[in-house]
Biopython code that builds the backbone (N, CA, C, O; Angstrom):
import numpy as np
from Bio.PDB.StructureBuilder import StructureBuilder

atoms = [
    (1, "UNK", "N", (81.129, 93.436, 104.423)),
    (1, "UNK", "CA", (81.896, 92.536, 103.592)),
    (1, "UNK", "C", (80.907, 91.703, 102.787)),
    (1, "UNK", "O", (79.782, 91.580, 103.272)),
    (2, "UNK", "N", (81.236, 90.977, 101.349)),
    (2, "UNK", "CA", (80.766, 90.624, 100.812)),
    (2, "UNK", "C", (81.504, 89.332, 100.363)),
    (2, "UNK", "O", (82.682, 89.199, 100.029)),
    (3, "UNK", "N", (80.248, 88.177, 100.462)),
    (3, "UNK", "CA", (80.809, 86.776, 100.042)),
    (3, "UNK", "C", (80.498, 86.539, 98.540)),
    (3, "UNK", "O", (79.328, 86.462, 98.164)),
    (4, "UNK", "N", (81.563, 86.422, 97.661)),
    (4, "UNK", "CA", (81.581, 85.753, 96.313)),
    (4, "UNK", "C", (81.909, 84.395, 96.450)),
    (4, "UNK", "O", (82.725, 83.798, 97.152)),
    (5, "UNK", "N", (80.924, 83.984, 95.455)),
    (5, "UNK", "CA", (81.626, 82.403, 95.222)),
    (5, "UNK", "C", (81.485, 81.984, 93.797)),
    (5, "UNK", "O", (80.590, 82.503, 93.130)),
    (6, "UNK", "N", (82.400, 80.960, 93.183)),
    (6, "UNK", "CA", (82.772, 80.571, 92.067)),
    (6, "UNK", "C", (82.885, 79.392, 92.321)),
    (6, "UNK", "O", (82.887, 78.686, 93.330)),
    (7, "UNK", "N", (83.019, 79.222, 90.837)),
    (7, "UNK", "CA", (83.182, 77.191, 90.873)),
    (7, "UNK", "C", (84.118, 76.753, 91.465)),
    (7, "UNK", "O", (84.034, 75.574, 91.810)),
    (8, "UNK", "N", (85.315, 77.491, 91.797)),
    (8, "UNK", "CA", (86.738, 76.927, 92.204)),
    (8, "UNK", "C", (86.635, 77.257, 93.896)),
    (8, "UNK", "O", (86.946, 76.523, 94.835)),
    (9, "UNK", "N", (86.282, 78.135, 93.902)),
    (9, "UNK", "CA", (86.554, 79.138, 95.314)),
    (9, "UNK", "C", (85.958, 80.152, 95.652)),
    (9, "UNK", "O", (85.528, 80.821, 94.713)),
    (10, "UNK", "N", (85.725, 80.604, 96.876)),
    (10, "UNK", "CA", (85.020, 82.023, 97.095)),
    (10, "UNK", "C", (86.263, 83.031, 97.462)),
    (10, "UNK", "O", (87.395, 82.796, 97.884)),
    (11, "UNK", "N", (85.661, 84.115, 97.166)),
    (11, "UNK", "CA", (86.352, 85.345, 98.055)),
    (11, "UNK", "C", (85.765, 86.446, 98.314)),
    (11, "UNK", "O", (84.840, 86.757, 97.565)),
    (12, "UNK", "N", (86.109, 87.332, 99.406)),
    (12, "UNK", "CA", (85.183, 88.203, 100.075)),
    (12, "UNK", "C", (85.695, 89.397, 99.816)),
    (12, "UNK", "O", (86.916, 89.532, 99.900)),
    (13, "UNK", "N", (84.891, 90.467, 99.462)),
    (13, "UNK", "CA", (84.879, 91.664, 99.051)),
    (13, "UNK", "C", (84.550, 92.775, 100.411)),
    (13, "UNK", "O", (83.557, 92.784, 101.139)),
    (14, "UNK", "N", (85.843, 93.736, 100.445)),
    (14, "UNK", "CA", (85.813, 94.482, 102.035)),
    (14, "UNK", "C", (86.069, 95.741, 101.748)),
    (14, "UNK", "O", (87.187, 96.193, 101.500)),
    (15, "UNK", "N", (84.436, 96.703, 101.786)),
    (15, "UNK", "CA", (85.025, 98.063, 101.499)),
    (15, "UNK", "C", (85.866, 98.650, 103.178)),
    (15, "UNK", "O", (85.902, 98.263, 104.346)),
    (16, "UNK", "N", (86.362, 99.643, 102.452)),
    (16, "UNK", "CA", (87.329, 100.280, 103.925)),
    (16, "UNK", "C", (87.535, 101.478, 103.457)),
    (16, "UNK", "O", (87.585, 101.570, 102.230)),
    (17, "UNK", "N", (87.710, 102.720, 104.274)),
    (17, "UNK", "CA", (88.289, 103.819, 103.883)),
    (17, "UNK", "C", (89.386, 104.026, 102.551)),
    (17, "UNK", "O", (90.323, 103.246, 102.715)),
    (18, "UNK", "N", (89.487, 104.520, 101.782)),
    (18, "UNK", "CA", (90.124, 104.531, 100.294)),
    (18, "UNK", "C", (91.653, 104.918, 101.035)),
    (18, "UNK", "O", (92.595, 104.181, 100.746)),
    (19, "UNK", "N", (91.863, 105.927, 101.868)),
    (19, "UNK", "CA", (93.141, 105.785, 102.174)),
    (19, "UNK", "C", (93.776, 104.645, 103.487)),
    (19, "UNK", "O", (94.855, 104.959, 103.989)),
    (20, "UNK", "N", (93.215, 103.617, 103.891)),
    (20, "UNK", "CA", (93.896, 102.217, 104.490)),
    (20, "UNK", "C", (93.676, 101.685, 103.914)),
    (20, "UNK", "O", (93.469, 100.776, 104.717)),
    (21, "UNK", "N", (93.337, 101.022, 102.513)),
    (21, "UNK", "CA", (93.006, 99.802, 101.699)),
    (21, "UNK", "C", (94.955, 99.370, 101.709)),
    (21, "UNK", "O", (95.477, 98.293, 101.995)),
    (22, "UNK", "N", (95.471, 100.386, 101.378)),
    (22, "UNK", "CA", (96.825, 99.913, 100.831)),
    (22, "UNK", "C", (97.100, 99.279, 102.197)),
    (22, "UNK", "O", (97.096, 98.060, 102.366)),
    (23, "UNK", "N", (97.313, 100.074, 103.054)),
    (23, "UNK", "CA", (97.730, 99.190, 104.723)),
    (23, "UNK", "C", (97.447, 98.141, 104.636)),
    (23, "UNK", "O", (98.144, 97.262, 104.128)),
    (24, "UNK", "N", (96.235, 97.993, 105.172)),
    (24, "UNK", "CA", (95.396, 96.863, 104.822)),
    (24, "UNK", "C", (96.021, 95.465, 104.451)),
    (24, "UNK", "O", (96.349, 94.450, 105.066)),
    (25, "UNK", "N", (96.029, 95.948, 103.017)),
    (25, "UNK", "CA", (96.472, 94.740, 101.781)),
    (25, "UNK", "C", (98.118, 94.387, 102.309)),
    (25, "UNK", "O", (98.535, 93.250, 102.086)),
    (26, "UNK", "N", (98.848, 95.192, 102.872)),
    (26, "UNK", "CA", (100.289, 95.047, 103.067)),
    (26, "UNK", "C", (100.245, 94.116, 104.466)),
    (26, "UNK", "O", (100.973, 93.159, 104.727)),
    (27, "UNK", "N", (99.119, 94.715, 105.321)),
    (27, "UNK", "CA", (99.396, 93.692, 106.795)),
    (27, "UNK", "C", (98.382, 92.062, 105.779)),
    (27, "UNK", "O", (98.963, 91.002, 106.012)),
    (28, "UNK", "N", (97.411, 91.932, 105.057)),
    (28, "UNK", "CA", (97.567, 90.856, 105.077)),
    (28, "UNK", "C", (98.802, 89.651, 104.115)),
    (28, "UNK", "O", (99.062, 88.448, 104.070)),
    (29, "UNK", "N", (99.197, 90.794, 103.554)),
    (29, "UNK", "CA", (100.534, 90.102, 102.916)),
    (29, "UNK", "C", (101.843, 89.594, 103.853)),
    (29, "UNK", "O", (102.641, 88.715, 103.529)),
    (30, "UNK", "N", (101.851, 90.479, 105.257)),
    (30, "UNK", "CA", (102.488, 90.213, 105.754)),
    (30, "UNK", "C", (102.189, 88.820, 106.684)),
    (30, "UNK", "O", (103.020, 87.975, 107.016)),
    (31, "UNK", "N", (101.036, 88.845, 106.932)),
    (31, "UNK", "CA", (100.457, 87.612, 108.202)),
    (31, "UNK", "C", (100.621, 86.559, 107.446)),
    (31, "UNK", "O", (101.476, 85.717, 107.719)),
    (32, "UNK", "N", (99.557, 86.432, 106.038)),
    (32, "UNK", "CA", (99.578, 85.603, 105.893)),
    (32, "UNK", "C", (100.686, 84.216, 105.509)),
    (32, "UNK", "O", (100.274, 83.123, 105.122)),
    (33, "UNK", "N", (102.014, 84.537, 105.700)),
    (33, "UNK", "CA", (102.728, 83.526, 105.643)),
    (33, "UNK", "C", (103.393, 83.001, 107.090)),
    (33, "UNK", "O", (104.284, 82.164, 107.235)),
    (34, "UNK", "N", (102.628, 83.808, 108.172)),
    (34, "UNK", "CA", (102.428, 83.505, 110.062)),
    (34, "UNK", "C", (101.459, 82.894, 110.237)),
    (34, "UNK", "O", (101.617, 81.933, 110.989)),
    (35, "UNK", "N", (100.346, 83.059, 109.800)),
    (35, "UNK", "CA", (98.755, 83.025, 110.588)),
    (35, "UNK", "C", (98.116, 82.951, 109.511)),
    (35, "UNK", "O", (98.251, 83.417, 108.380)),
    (36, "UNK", "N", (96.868, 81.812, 110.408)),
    (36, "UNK", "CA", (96.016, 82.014, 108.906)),
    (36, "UNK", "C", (94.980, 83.406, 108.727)),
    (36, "UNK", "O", (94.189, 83.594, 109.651)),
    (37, "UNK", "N", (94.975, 83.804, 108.253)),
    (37, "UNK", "CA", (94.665, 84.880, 107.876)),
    (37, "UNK", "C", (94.272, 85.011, 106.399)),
    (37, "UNK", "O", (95.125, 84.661, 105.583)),
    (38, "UNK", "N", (92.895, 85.544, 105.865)),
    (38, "UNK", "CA", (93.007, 85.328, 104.066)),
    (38, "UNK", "C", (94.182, 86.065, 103.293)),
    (38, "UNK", "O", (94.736, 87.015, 103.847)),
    (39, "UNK", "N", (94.590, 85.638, 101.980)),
    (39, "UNK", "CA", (95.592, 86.314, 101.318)),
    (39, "UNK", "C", (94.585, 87.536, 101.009)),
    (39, "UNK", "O", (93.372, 87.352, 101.113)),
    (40, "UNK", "N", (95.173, 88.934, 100.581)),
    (40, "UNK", "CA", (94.614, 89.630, 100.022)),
    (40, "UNK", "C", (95.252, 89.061, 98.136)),
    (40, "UNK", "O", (96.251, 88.530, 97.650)),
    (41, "UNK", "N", (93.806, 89.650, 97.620)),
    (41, "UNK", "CA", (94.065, 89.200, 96.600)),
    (41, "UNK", "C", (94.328, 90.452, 95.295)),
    (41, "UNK", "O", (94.773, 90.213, 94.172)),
    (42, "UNK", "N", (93.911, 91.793, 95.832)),
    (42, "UNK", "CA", (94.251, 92.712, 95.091)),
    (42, "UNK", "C", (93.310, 93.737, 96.228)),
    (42, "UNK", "O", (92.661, 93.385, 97.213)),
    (43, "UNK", "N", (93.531, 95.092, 95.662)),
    (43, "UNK", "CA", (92.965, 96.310, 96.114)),
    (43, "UNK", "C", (92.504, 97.311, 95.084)),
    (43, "UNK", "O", (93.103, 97.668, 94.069)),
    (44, "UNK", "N", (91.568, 97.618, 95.441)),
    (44, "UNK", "CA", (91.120, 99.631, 94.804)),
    (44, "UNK", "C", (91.757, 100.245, 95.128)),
    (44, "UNK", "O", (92.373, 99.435, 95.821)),
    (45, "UNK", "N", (92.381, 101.348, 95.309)),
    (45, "UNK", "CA", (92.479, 102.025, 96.207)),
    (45, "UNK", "C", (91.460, 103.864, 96.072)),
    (45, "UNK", "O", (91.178, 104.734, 96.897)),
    (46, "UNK", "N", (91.201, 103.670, 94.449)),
    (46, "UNK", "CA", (90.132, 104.570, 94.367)),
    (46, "UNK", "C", (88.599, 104.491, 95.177)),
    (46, "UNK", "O", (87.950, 105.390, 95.711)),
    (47, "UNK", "N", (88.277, 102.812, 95.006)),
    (47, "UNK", "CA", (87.125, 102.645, 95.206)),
    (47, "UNK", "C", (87.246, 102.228, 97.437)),
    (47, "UNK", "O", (86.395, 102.483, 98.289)),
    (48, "UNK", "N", (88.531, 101.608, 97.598)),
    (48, "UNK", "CA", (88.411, 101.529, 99.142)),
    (48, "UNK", "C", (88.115, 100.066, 99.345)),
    (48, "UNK", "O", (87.583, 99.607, 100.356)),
    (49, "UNK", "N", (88.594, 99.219, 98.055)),
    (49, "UNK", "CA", (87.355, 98.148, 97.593)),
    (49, "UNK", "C", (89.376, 96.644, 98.100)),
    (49, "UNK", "O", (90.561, 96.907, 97.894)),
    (50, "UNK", "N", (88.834, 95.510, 98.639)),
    (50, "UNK", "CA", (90.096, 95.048, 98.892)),
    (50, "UNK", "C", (89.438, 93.277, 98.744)),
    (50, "UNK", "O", (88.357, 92.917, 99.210)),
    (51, "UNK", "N", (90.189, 92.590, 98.161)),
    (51, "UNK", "CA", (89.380, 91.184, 97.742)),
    (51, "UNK", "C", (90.181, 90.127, 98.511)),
    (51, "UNK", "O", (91.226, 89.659, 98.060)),
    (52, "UNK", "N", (89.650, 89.765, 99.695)),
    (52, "UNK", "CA", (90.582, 88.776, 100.337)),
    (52, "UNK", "C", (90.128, 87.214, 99.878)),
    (52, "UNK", "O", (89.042, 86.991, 99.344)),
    (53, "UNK", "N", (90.953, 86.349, 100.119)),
    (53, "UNK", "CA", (91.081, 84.679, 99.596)),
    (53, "UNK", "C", (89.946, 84.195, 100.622)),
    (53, "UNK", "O", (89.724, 84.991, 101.535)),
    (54, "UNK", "N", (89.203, 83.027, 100.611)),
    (54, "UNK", "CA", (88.220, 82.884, 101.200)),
    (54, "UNK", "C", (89.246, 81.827, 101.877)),
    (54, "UNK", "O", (90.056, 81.213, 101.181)),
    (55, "UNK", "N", (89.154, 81.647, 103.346)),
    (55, "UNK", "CA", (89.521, 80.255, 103.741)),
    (55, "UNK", "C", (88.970, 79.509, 104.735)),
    (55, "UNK", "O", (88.236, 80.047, 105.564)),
    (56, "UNK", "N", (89.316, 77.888, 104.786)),
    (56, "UNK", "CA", (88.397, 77.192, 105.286)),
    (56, "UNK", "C", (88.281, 77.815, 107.288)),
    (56, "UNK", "O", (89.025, 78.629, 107.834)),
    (57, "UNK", "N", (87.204, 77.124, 107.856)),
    (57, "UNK", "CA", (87.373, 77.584, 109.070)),
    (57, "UNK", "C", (86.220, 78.340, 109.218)),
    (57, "UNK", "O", (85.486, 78.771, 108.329)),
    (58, "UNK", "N", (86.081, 78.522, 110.982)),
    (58, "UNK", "CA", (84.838, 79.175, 111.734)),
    (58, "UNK", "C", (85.627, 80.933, 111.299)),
    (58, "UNK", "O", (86.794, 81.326, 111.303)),
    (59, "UNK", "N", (84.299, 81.610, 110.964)),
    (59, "UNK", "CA", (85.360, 83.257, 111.032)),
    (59, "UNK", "C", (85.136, 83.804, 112.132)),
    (59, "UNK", "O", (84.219, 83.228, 112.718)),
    (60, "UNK", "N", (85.629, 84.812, 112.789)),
    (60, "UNK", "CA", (86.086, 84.853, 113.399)),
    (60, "UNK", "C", (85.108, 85.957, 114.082)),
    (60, "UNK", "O", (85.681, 86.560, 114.990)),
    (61, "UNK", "N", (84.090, 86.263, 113.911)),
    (61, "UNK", "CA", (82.510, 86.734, 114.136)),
    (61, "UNK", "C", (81.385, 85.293, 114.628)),
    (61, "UNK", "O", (80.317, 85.448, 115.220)),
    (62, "UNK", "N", (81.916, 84.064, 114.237)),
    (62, "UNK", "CA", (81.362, 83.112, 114.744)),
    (62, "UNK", "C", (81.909, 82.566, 115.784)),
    (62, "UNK", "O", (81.172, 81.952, 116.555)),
    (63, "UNK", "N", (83.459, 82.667, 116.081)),
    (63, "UNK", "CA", (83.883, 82.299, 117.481)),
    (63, "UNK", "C", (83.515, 83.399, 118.847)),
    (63, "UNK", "O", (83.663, 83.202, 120.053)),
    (64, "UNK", "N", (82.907, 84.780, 118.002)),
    (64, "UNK", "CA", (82.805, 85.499, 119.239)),
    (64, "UNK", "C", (81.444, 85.578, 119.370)),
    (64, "UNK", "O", (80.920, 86.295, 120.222)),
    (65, "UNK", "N", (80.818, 84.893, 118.587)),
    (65, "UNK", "CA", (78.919, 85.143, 118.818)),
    (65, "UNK", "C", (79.026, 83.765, 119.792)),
    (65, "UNK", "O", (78.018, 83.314, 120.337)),
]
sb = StructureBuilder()
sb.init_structure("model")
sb.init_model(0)
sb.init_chain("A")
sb.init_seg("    ")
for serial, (resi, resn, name, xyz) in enumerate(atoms, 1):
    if name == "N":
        sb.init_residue(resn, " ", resi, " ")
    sb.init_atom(name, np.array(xyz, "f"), 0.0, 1.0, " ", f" {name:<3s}", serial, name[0])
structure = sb.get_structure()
């Protein structure tokens, strides 16, 4: 995964297999109005390429290190 950042906000760039990007993008559409979870913010689905919302908080590779 890859961290972008901008003047307003960051967001993270997540390659994945080209055929689950769509999954993917649909379970975080679904959580995120349950759990925080980032919004997805669009998908490839040629490239496998999926741009989630950056949000505040420990991620979730730092609560298990």
């Amino acid at each position: 995964m890859v961290s972008v950042s901008g003047a307003a906000e960051g967001l993270y760039l997540k390659l994945v297999r080209p055929d689950s990007v769509e999954a993917l993008h649909r379970v975080h559409q679904e959580l995120v109005t349950a759990l925080p979870v980032p919004a997805s913010l669009g998908y490839s689905r040629d490239l496998g390429l999926i741009a989630l919302q950056s949000v505040p908080g420990r991620t979730l590779r730092a609560v298990l290190e």
